[in-house]
C-alpha positions as CSV (number, residue, x, y, z in Angstrom):
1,X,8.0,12.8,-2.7
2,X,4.9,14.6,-2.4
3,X,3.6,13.9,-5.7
4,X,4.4,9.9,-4.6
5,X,2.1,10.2,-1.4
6,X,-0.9,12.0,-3.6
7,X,-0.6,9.0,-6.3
8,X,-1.0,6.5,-3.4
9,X,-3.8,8.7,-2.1
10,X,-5.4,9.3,-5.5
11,X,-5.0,5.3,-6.3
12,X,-7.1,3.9,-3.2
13,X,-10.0,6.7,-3.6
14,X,-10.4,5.7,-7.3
15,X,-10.4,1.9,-6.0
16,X,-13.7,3.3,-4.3
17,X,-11.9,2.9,-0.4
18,X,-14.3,5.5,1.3
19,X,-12.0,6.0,4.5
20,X,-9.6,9.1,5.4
21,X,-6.1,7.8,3.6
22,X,-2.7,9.3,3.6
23,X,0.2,8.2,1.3
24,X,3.0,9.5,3.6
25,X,1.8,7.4,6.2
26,X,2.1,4.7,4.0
27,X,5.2,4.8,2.7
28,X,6.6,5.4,6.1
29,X,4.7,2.7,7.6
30,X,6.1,0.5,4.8
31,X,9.8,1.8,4.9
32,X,9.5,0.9,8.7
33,X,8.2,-2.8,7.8
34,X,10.4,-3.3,5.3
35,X,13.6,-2.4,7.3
36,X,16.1,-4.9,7.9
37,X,14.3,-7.3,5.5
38,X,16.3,-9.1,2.7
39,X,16.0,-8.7,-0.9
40,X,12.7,-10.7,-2.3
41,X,9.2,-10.4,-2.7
42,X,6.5,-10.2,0.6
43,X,3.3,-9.8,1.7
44,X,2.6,-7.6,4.8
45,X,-0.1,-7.7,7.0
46,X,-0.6,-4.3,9.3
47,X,-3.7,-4.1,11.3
48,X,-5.3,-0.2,11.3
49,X,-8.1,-0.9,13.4
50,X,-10.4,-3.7,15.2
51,X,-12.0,-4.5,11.4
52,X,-9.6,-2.7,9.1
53,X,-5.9,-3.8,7.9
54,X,-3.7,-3.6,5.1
55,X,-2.4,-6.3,2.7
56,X,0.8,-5.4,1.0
57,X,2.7,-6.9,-1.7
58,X,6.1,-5.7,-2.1
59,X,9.2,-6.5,-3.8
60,X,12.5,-5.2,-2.4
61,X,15.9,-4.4,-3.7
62,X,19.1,-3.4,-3.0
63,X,18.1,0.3,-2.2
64,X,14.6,0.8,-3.1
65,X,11.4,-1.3,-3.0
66,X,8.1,-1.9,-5.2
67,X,4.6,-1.8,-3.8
68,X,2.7,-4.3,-6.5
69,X,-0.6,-3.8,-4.6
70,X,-2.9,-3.4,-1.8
71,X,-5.6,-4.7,-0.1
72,X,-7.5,-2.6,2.1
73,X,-9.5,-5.3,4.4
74,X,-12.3,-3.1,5.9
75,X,-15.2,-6.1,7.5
76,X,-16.2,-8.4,4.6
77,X,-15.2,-5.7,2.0
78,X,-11.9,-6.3,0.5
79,X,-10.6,-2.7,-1.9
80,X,-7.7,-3.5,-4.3
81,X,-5.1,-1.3,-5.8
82,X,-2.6,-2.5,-8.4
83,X,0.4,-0.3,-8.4
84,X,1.7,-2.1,-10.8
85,X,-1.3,-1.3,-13.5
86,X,-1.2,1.2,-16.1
87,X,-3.9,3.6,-15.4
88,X,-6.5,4.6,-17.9
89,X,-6.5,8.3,-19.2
């Protein structure tokens, strides 16, 4: 799981988010907002801070779930991350 939370990590610094991250906060925070929820696709909103939250697309399944992407809403600056994106080399 470790090598999960660093590819989250690794994914919002090259997006150019300048702000202390942490991908096992994350994925907790989205197991716990996920919970209960039936299969389908939604977008989360979770407020960080007075001018800071978190846009989440996420597709869930039986017993797992996809994070598509993420906005990271920080004042007027919006950063994106597509999980779903093949990465360049």
């Amino acid at each position: 799981m470790e090598e999960l939370y660093q590819e989250i990590e690794r994914r919002i610094k090259r997006a150019g988010y300048p702000g202390r991250v942490d991908g096992d906060q994350i994925y907790r925070e989205l197991n716990d907002e996920i919970e209960g929820k039936e299969n389908g696709s939604y977008r989360l909103l979770v407020k960080k801070e007075s001018d800071c939250f978190y846009e989440y697309q996420v597709e869930i399944w039986e017993q797992e779930f996809n994070l598509s992407w993420l906005d990271i809403h920080e004042g007027k600056q919006v950063y994106h991350i597509d999980f779903d994106a093949e990465e360049e080399s």
